[in-house]
N, C-alpha and C positions, 0 to 999 in steps of 0.2 A: 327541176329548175334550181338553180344555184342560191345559195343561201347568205345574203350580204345586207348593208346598209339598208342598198336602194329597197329591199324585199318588204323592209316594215313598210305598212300603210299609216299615210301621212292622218288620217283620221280613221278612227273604231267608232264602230255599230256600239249602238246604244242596249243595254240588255237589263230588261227587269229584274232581274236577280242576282247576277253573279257574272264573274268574267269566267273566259274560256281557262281553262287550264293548259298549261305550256309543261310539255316534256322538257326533260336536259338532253335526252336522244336528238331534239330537234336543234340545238344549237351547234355550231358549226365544231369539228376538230381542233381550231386551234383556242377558239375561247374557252370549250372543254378542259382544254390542256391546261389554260393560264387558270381557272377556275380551280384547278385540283393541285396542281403546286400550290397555291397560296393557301390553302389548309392543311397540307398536308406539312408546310412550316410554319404554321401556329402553333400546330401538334407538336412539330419536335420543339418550338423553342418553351412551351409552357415543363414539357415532359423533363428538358435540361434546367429547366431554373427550379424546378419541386427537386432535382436531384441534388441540386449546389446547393442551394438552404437546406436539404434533410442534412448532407456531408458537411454544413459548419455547426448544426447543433451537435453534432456527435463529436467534432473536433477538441482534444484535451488542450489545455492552456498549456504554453509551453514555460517551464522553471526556469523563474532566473536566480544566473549563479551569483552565490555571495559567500562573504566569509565572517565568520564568527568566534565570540570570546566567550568562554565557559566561567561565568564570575563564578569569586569567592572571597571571604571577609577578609581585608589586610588592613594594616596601621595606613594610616594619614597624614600627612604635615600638612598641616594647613599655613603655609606662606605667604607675606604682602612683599611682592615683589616692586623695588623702589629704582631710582634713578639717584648716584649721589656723584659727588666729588672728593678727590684727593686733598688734601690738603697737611701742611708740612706742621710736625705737633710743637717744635721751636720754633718763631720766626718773628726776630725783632731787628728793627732801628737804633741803630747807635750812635747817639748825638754829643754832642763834647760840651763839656760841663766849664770849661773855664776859655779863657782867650789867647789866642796868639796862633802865629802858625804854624800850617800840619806837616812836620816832619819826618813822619812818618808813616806809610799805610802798605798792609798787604794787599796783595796782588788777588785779581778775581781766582776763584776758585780753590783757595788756598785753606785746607785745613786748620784750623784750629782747636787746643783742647779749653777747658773751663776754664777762666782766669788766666787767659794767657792773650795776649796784648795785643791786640788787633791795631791798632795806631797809635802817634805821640803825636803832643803838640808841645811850641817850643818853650821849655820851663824855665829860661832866664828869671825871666822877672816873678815867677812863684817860687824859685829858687831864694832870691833873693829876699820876696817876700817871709819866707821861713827864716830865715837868719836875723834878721831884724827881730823878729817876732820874738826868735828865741834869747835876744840878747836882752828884750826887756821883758822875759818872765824870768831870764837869771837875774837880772836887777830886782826883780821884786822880790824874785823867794828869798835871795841873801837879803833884802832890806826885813823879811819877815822872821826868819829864824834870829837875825838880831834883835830884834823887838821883842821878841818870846821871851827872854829872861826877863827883861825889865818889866813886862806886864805882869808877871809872877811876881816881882821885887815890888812889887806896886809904886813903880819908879814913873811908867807911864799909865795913861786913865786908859779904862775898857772903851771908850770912846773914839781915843788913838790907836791902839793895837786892831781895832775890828775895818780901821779905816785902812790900815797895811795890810790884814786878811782880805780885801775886798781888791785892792791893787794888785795882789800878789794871784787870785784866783780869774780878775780879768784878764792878765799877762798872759796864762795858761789856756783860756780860753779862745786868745787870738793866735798862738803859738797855734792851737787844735788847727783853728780852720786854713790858716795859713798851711798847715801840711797836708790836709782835706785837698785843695787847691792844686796844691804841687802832685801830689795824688793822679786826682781829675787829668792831668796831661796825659797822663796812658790810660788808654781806654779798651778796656780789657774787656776779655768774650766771657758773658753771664752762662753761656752754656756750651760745650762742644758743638761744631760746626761749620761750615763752609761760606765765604766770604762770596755773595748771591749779588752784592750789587754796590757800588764805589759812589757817592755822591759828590765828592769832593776828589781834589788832587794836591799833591805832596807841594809842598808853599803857598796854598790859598790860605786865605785870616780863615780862622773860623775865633767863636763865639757863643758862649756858652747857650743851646741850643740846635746850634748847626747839627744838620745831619751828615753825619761819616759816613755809615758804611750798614749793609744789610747783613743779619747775621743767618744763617738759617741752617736746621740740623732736618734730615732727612734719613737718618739710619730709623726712625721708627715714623710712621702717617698716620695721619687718623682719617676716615672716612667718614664723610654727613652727609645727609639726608633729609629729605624735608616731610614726613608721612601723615597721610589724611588723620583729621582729626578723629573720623569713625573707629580709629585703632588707640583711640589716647587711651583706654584701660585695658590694651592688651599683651603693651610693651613698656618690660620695666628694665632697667640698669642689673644688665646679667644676661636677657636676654638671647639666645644664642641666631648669629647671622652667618649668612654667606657671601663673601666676594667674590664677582668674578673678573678677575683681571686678564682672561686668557687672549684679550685682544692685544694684550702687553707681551706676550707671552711668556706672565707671570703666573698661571695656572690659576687655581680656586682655592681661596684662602678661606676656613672657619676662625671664626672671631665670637667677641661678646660685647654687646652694646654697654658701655663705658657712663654714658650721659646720655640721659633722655630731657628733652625741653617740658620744663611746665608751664611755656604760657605759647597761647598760638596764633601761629601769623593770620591778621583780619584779612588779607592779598592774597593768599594764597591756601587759606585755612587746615596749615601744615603745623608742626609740631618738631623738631628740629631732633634727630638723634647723631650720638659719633662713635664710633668702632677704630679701636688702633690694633694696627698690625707692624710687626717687623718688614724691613726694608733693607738690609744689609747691603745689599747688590746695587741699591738706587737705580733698580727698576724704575719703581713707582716715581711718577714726580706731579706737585703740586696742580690741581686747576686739570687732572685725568678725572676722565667719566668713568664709573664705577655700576654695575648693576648688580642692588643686594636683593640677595632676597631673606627674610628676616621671619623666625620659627612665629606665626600667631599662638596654634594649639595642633596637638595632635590626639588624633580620635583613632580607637583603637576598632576593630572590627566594622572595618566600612568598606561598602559598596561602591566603587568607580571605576566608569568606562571612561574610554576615550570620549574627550569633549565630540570629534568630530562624529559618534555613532549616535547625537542626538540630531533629534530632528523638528523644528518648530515648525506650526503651522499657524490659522487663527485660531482656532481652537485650546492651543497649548504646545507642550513642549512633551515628545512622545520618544521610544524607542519602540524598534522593532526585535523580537525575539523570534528563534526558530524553533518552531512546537513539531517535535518528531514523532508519525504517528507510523498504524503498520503499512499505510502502501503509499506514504510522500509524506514530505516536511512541506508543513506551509508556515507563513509568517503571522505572526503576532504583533498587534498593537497595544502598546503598555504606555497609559498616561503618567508621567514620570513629575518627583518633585524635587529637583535640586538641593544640595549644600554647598560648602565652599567648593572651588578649584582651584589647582594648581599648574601651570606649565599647560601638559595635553588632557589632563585628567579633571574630571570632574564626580563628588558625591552623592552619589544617587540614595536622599533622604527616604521615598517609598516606589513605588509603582516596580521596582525590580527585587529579586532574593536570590540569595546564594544558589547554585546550581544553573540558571537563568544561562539559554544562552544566544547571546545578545547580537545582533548580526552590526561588524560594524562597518564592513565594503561591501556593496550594493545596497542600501538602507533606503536610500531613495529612488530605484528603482523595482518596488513590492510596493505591494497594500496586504490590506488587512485579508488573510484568508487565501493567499496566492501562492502558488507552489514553490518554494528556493531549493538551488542545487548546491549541495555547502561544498566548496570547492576548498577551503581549507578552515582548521579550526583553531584556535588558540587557546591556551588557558594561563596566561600572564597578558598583563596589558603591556610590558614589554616588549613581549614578544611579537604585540599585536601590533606594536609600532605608536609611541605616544611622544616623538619628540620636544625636550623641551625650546620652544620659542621657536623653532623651526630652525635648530643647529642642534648639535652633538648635546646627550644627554648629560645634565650635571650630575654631579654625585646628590646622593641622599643627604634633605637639608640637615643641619643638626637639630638635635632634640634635647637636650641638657647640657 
């Protein structure tokens, strides 16, 4: 009889003890069939997943490549790098001392040497002033040398003769300024220099205070700056700096700080320094940005990697090193403690030592204990690439 749905009996006999037992011979061919595939892919998929998990324990961690610096003990500068300005080391106002008008002024830009006569004003009437002047201190000196004998003859009283000394020394005294006056009409350059700004023009009044003319000498600048007060005992007049002018493309000047400020601004809690340099060419000119960087100290046998192969976390501030054994290099965690820095470089106070070799490309992609493949090595930070400020390296700061 064929073997299907309708074959089960809709209701079973009742049995005191136990059901009938059912062969699997008795169920049909194809439920057979579906019955034994579906174990027989349990089997293979449990058989394939104990294979994948034995084959990833066994799996070696793959190295990552990085490159490294072979430290070792070198000199320091330790540098406060500032932000200053130009500024022109003559630069005066020249105002006219007496009145009348300007008949005379050079032209912008016009060289001048020391004492040599930047404008005139009109000296008629100090002219005249002086001649006057001088005609009554010859009245006086002749009215005194004549008196002289007779105060000797005791012809006339000491009383009389000291009243002709007193005439004959005011006459002299207004002669002075009356040619002081005529003077003041040429207004002459206090320093060598170039003629920066005109206030006035040739026939206006002036009066003694007017302003004439801007003087201003630019063959020699001085540089200032404003530096944190945290450095007021560590820069003194001697100081050795550096300039960089190379945006002028006036190259890198070494200088020496000139003046240092003793009192400090409450605004800006700065302290004021100034650096002069030659200027022959008038490169440089007044109210240019200047970035110094100024010697603090230098420390002889020190420790520094590139700032960029540290690496902060919460924990602290760490580098990694490559600890070469005999059958892989794995990486190292070294808690690190800071000193000054410079440009790309920074002082590593303890956590590293000479020999140390410090991984500074790929740093944050390792952990601690993890295989690296040192794809190249270095032994200058140079060479390892520490640019300073992210442009062309400057020269070495000065040290004395």
């Amino acid at each position: 009889m064929p073997f299907g749905p309708s074959s089960f009996p809709t209701t079973f006999p009742r049995f005191p003890m136990h059901w009938p037992t059912v062969s699997f011979l008795s169920w049909s061919r194809p439920v057979a069939a579906a019955l034994l595939l579906s174990l027989l892919a349990g089997t293979t998929a449990c058989t394939n997943g104990a294979a994948s998990e034995g084959a990833g324990q066994g799996r070696t961690p793959q190295a990552s490549r990085v490159e490294t610096l072979v430290l070792s003990p070198s000199s320091f500068t330790d540098v406060v790098s500032l932000t200053g300005s130009v500024e022109a080391l003559d630069d005066a106002t020249l105002s006219a001392q007496t009145s009348g008008p300007v008949t005379m002024l050079r032209d912008l830009g016009t060289r001048v040497e020391e004492d040599e006569i930047v404008a005139e004003i009109d000296a008629e009437e100090a002219e005249a002033a002086v001649e006057q002047a001088r005609a009554q201190y010859d009245l006086a000196q002749d009215r005194f040398q004549r008196q002289q004998p007779l105060y000797r003859d005791s012809v006339i009283s000491a009383l009389e003769f000291e009243q002709v000394r007193s005439e004959r020394n005011q006459a002299r005294a207004a002669l002075s300024q009356a040619q002081t006056r005529l003077n003041n009409a040429q207004i002459r350059a206090p320093f060598a220099g170039s003629i920066e700004e005109r206030f006035t023009e040739v026939g206006e009044q002036a009066s003694p205070g007017t302003r004439i003319a801007r003087l201003v000498n630019t063959r020699r600048v001085k540089v200032t700056a404003g530096v944190p007060e945290r450095y007021a005992n560590d820069i003194q007049a001697g100081t050795p700096v550096q300039l960089d002018f190379r945006r002028y493309g006036a190259g890198v000047r070494t200088a020496e700080v000139t003046f240092v400020g003793s009192t400090i601004d409450p605004e800006s809690r700065t302290f004021s320094i100034e650096a002069t340099v030659s200027n022959e060419r008038g490169t440089l000119k007044p109210e240019m940005g200047v970035n110094l960087r100024v010697t603090r100290a230098v420390i002889d046998s020190a420790i520094t990697i590139p700032r960029s192969a540290v690496v902060r976390d919460e924990s602290g501030t760490h580098a990694y090193v490559a600890e070469r054994t005999d059958s892989t290099d794995v990486a190292r965690k070294r808690t690190l403690a800071l000193g000054p820095s410079s440009g790309g470089l920074v002082v590593v106070e303890s956590g590293l030592s000479a020999t140390d070799e410090v991984i500074v490309v790929g740093q944050n992609d390792v952990s601690p204990g993890a295989p690296v493949s040192i794809a190249q090595q270095y032994d200058s930070t140079t060479a390892a690439g520490t640019p300073y400020e992210g442009s062309s390296s400057l020269p070495t700061p000065p040290t004395d």
